[in-house]
ChimeraX commands (.cxc) that place a marker at each C-alpha (Angstrom):
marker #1 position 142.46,72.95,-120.52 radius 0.5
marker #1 position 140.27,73.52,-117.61 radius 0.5
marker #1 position 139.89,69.75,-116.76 radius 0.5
marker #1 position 143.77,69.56,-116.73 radius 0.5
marker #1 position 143.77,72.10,-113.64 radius 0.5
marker #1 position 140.88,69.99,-112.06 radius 0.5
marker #1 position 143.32,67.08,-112.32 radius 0.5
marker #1 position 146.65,68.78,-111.10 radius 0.5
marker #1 position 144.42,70.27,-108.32 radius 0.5
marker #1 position 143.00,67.16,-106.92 radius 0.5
marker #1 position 146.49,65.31,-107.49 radius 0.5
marker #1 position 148.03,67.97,-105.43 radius 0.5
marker #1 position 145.24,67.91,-102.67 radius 0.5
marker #1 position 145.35,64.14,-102.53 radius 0.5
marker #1 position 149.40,64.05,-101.68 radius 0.5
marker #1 position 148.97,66.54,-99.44 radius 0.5
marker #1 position 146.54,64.84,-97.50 radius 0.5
marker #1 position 148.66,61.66,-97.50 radius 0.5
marker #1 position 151.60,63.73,-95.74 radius 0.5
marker #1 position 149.18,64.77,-93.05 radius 0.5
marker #1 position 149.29,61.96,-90.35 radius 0.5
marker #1 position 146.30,62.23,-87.72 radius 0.5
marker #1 position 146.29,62.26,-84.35 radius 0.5
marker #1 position 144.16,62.03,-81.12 radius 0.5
marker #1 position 144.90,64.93,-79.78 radius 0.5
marker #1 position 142.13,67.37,-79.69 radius 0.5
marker #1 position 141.30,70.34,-81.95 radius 0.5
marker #1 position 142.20,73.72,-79.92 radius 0.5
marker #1 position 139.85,76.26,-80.08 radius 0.5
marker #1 position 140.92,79.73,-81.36 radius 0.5
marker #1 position 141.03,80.99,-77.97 radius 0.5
marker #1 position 144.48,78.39,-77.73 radius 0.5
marker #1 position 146.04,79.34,-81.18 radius 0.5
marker #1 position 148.33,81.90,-81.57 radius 0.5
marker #1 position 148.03,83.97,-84.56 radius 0.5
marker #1 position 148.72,82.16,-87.82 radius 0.5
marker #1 position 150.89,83.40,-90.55 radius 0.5
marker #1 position 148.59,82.79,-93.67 radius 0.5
marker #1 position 152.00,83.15,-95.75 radius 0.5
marker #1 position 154.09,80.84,-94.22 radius 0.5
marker #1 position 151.67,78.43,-92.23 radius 0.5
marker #1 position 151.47,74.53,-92.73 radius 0.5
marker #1 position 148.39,72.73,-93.74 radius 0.5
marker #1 position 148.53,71.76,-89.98 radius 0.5
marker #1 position 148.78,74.87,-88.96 radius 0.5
marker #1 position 146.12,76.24,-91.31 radius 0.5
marker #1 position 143.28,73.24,-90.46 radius 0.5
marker #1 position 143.68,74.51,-86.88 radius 0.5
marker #1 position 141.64,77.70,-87.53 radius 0.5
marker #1 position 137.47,77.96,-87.55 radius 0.5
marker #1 position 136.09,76.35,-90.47 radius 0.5
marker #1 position 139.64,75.28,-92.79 radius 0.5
marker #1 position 140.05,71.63,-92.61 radius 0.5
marker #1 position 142.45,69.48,-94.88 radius 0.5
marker #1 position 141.02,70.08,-98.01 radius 0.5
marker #1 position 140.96,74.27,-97.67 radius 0.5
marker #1 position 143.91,74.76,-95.76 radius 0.5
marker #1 position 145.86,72.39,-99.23 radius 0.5
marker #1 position 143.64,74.90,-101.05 radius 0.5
marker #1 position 145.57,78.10,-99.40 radius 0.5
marker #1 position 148.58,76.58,-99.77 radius 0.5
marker #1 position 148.09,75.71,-103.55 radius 0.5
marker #1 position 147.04,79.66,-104.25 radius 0.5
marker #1 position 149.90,80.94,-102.31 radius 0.5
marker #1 position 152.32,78.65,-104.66 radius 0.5
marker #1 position 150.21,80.14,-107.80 radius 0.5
marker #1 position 149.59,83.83,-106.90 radius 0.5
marker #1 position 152.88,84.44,-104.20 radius 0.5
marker #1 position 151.80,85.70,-100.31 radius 0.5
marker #1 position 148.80,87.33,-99.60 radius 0.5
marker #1 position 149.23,91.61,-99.49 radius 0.5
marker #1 position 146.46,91.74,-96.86 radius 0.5
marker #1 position 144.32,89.31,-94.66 radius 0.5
marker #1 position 141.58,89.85,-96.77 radius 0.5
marker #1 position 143.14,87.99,-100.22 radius 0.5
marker #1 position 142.26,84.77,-98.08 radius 0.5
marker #1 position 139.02,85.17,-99.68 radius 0.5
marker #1 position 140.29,84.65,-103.36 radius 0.5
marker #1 position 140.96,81.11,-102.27 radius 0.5
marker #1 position 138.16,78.64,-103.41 radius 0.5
marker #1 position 135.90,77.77,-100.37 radius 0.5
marker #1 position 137.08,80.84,-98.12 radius 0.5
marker #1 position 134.67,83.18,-97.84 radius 0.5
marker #1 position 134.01,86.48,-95.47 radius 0.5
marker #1 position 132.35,84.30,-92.78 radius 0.5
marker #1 position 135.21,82.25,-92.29 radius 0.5
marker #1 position 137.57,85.19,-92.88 radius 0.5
marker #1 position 135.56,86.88,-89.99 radius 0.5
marker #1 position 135.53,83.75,-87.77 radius 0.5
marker #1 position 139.26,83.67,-87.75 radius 0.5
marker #1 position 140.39,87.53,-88.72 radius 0.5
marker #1 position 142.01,88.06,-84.96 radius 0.5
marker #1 position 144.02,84.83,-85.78 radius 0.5
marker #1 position 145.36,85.80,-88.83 radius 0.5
marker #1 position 148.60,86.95,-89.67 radius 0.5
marker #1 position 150.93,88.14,-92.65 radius 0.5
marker #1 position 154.42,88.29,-90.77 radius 0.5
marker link #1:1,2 radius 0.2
marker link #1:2,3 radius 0.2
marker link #1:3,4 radius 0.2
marker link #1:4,5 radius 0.2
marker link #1:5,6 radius 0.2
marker link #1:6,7 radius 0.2
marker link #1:7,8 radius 0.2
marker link #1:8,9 radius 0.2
marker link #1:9,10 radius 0.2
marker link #1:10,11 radius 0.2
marker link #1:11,12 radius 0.2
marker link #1:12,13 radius 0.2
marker link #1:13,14 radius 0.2
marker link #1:14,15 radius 0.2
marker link #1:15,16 radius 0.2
marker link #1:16,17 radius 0.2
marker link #1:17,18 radius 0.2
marker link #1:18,19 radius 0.2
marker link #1:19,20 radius 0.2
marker link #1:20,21 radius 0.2
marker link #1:21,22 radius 0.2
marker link #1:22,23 radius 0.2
marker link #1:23,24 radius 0.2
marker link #1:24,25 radius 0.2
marker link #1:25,26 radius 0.2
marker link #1:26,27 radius 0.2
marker link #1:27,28 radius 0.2
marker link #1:28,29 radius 0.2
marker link #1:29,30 radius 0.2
marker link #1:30,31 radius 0.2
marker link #1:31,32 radius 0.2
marker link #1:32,33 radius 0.2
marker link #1:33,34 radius 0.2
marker link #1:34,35 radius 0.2
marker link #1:35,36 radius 0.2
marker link #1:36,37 radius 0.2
marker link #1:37,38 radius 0.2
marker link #1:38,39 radius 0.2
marker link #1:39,40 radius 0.2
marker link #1:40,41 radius 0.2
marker link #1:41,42 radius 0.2
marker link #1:42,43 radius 0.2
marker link #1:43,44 radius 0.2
marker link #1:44,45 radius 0.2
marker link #1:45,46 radius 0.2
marker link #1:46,47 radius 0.2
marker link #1:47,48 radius 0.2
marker link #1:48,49 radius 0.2
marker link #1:49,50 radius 0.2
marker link #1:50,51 radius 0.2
marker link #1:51,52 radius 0.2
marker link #1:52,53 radius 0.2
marker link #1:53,54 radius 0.2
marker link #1:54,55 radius 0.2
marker link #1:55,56 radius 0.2
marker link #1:56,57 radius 0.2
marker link #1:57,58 radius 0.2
marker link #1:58,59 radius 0.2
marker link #1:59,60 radius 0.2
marker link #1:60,61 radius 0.2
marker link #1:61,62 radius 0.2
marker link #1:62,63 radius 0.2
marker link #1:63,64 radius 0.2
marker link #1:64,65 radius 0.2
marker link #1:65,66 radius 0.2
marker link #1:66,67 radius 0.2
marker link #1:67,68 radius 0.2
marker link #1:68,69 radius 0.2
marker link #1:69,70 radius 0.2
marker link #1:70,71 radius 0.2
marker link #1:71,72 radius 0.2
marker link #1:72,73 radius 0.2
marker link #1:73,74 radius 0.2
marker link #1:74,75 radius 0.2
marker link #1:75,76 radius 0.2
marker link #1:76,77 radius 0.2
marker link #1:77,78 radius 0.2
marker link #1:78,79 radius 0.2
marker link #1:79,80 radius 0.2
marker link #1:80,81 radius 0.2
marker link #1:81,82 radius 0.2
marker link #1:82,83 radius 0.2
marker link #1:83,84 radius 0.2
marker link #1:84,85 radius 0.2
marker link #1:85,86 radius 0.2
marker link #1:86,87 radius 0.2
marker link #1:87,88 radius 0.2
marker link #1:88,89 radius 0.2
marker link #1:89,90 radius 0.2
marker link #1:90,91 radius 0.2
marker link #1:91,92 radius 0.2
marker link #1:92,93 radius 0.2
marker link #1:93,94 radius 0.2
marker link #1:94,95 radius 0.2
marker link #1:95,96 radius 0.2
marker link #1:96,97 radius 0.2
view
């Protein structure tokens, strides 16, 4: 049963990477991102912040479908990958509203 979500996982990840279109336009720092709304935020929007690139900002977006918004800042954490360091890296750009 396990494998199953494995499967559905990666199938999700890999359409959601083939929405993404890239671009040559450069990264902004944090410093030039306004606050992101971890509930509502693209996988765009997400892969701007410190340390979330495709793969972890499909991976918030995935938990979010599965468990509903996050209560606090913190519940980024429960998402596979996200961790305090990164939660710590981008706290002051985080958002739930």
């Amino acid at each position: 049963m396990q494998w199953i979500k494995h499967i559905i996982f990666s199938a999700c990840l890999a359409l959601g990477a083939l929405s993404v279109q890239a671009t040559d336009a450069p990264v902004p720092t944090n410093s030039e991102i306004k606050a992101v709304n971890i509930n509502t935020a693209t996988a765009e929007q997400l892969s701007q912040l410190d340390g979330i690139g495709k793969a972890k900002a499909e991976a918030i977006i995935l938990y979010r479908q599965q468990h509903g918004q996050f209560k606090s800042v913190d519940d980024i954490t429960q998402v596979k990958g996200i961790g305090k360091a990164i939660l710590d890296k981008n706290r002051s750009m985080l958002a739930l509203e």
